[in-house]
N, C-alpha and C positions, 0 to 999 in steps of 0.2 A: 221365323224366329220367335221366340218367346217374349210376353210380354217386359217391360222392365220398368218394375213400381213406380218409381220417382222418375219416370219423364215427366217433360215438360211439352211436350207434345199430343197427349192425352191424360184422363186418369184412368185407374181401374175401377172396376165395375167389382163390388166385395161381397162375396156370395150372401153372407148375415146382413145384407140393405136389401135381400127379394129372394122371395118364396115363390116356388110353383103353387105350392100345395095353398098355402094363403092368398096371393095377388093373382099369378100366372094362370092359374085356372079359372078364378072367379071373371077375370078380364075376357080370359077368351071363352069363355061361358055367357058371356054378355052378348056377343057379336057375332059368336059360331055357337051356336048350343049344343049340334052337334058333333062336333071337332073338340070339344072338352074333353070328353070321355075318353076317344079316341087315343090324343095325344097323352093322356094322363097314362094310360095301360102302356099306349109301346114307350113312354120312360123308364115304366116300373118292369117292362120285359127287360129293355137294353142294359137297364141297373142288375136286371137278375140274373140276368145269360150267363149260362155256362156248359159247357159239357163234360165237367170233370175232367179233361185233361188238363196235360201242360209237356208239352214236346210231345216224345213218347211213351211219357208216364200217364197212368187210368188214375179214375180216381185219387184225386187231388181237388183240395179245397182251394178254390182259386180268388176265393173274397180280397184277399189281401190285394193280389195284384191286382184284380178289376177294379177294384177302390183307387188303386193309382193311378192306372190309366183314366179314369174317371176323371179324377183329379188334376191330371197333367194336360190333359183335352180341355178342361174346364181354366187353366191356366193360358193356354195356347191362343185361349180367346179372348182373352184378359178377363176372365172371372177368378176373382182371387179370394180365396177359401177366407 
């Protein structure tokens, strides 16, 4: 089930308190030097993925939804935009 802001059982984790690009990577740059680069590209693949479908429609710009799903993924785990 999805997270729910105001428990009192955890809090959320708010996307604008941690950066990959500033902390995430500098951290695991430290520890794994080469696993930085690594993980950095296949975010920015899994962020870019697309094959222009959507059902069995070609060619379609799918940014919008994959930004959602992004975001509801990111929710699901308690990171809260």
């Amino acid at each position: 089930s999805d997270f729910v802001i105001n428990s009192q059982n955890y809090t959320v984790f708010h996307f604008s308190d941690y950066r990959w690009k500033d902390q995430g990577y500098a951290m695991v740059n430290e520890y794994y030097p080469t696993i930085a680069p690594l993980l950095d590209e296949e975010f920015r693949t899994i962020y870019n993925l697309t094959y222009r479908t959507f059902s069995d429609n070609d060619n379609v710009d799918t940014a919008r939804f994959r930004s959602a799903v992004w975001h509801y993924v990111h929710r699901v785990q308690g990171i809260f935009h």
